[in-house]
C-alpha positions, 0 to 999 in steps of 0.5 A: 840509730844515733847517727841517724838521728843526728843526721835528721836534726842537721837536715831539719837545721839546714831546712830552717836556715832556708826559709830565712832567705827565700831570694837566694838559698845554697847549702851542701848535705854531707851523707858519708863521704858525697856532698849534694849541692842544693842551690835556689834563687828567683828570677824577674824577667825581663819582657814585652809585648808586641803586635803579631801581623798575621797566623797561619791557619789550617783546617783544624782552625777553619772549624771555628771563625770570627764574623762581626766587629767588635770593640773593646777599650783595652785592645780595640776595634776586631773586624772578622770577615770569612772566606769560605769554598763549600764541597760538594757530594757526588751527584748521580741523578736529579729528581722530576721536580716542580719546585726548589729551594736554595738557601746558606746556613751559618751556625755559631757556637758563641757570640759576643755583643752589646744590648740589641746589636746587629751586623750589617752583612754583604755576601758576594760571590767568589770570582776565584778559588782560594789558594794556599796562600789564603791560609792566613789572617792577613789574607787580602779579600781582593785577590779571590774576590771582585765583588762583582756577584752579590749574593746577599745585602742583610743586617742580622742581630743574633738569635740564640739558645739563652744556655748555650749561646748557639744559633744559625743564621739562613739567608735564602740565595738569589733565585738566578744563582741557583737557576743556574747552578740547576743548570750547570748539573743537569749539564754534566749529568746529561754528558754522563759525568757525576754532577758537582758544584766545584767548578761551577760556585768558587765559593762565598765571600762574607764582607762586614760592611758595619757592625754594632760590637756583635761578633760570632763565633762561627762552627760550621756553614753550608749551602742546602739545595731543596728539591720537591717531586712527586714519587710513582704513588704521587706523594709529594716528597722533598730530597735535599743536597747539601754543600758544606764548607768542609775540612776537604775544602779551605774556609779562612779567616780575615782578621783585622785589628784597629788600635788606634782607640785601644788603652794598652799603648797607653798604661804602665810599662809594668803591663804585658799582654796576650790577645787572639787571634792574631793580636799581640803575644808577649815575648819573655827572655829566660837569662840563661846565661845569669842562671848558669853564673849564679848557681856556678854551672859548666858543660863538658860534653853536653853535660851540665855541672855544679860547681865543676864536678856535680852532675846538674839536675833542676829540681824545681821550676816555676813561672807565675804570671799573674793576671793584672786586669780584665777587659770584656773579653774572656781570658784565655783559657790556655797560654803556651810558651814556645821558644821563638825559633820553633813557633812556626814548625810546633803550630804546622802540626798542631804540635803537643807541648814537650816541656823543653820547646813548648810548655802550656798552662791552663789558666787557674782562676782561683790563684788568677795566674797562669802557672808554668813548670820549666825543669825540662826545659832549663835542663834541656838549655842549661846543658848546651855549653853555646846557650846564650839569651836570644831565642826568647820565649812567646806566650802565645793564647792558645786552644787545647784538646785535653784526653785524661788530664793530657793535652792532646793536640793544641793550635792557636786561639781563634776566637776573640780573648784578651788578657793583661798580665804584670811582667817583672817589673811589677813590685807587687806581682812581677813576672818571676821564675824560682828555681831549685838546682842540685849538684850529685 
């Protein structure tokens, strides 16, 4: 009982020696004849920011879509047109009918605008199908495009629920178009086939000829094709076919970034950004190689130790990047650190963070910062004896699903989301990772 009360108040001391120097913090426990090394420093990172040209889209993002323009004095002029095939059921059979009515629905989720701002619209007629080579934010309208089929000239101001901000548009197609598209089914179903619409309508161009900072966030889309007919009692009824733009079919997303009267070009050095979609990412270098010197840690057969001959384990690993300013957008709501080299095989699957080639952290409002926990990912560096500071992390705005406080599936943010962040060179809030390393 002596003994151990001895042992309690040395502890207590090497505790106490500690909070004297939170910078740089070393010390050994000596229970019995085995040493425990405990060693602690902080890191300033070095980072910057840059302009990101394009993202690949799949079909989890095509559920959400930018369509607008919008202006914000920090990161600029964003332009966001749609592309968009539509599926098509399976048609066995058209009523008798008299009349018809043919017309597109487009509904948003969200929206972003200004006082009594409206969006001038020209939706043209594909003149190809999309392609892979679609899937991307930098796709060119032109190739599936010649604007040759207009199909409607509108300017429209969003309509919405107050509480939600959710709405649809219904724009009524012209009267040849669905002429012939009639036409075209009645065709097919006279050779005996099942009727669609894939061969005959590519799809649907969005092109946003101005606008006046209003942006959608747009959810879901679809044609709807009315057919009035009179049953065998002589009621008048109404059978409806609807064309969605679909998960079995691609709808992508043009985004178009201008900078030249954007302000962050123009601020401080002590500034980073992160902005979707397709805008910029900031890339941060964790200095590997100055960890490994300043707590004396060495590889032998893929194990890491300290000091030569004590097993390497991260006890503690925290990233705190600090929110310096807003603009008119909303933060995001989730940043994701992905090492470099495995950003573009983790967005193709719409990977989970594994915590040693991509960590996430939700945004916590109170402390203003996005927080990040590194033990598995330093662990997982610092024992490879070829670990050198070139493959950077990105922090990358992001999506999550999140199932019982797990995170699910992520994929890149699509909907319009800036923030400004100090990276290491703030003297207030710099960009710093404190690390807790012991040696058994």
């Amino acid at each position: 009982m002596r003994n151990l009360k001895f042992f309690c108040i040395a502890l207590f001391a090497i505790m106490l020696s500690a909070c004297n120097d939170d910078s740089d913090f070393e010390n050994s426990i000596q229970p019995s004849s085995d040493t425990i090394v405990v060693k602690g420093d902080t890191f300033h990172l070095a980072c910057n920011y840059f302009e990101v040209s394009d993202i690949k889209l799949n079909k989890q993002h095509s559920t959400q879509m930018l369509l607008g323009e919008y202006y914000d004095k920090i990161f600029g002029n964003t332009k966001g047109e749609i592309l968009a095939e539509f599926n098509s059921p399976a048609i066995t059979a058209l009523p008798d009918y008299d009349t018809t009515a043919f017309y597109l629905f487009v509904n948003y989720s969200d929206y972003m605008a200004t006082g009594d701002s409206t969006v001038h619209i020209k939706m043209y007629q594909l003149s190809s199908k999309l392609d892979a080579a679609a899937n991307s934010t930098a796709v060119n309208p032109d190739i599936y495009c010649d604007r040759s089929m207009l199909l409607c000239d509108t300017v429209f101001k969003p309509v919405y629920d107050s509480a939600s901000k959710s709405g649809t548009i219904i724009v009524n197609l012209p009267e040849k178009l669905k002429n012939d598209l009639l036409s075209d089914l009645k065709n097919q179903l006279a050779s005996g086939n099942t009727a669609t619409i894939r061969d005959f309508f590519k799809g649907i161009y969005f092109s946003v000829e101005s606008g006046a900072n209003a942006m959608l966030t747009v959810s879901g889309m679809g044609m709807n094709l009315s057919c009035r007919y009179k049953n065998e009692g002589g009621s008048l009824l109404w059978r409806e076919f609807v064309f969605p733009a679909s998960k079995e079919v691609r709808q992508t997303n043009s985004i178009k970034h201008d900078y030249s009267a954007a302000e962050f070009g123009k601020r401080a050095d002590s500034l980073v950004y992160a902005f979707a979609p397709a805008g910029l990412y900031t890339k941060i270098e964790i200095p590997l190689t100055g960890i490994k010197k300043k707590f004396g840690i060495s590889n032998q057969n893929g194990v890491a130790y300290v000091d030569n001959n004590r097993k390497l384990s991260i006890n503690s690993s925290t990233l705190k990047i600090m929110v310096a300013d807003s603009s008119s957008l909303s933060v995001p709501s989730c940043l994701m650190l992905v090492k470099e080299s495995e950003k573009d095989k983790f967005f193709s699957q719409l990977g989970i963070p594994n915590g040693t080639t991509a960590m996430a952290a939700l945004y916590d409002a109170k402390a203003k910062a996005y927080i990040f926990e590194l033990n598995a990912y330093l662990q997982n560096e610092l024992r490879n004896e070829n670990a050198v500071d070139n493959d950077p992390l990105l922090l990358i705005p992001v999506w999550v699903d999140i199932t019982n406080n797990y995170i699910t599936n992520s994929r890149y943010e699509t909907k319009l989301r800036g923030v400004t962040l100090w990276n290491g060179k703030n003297e207030k809030y710099p960009m710093k990772l404190d690390i807790m390393v012991s040696g058994f």
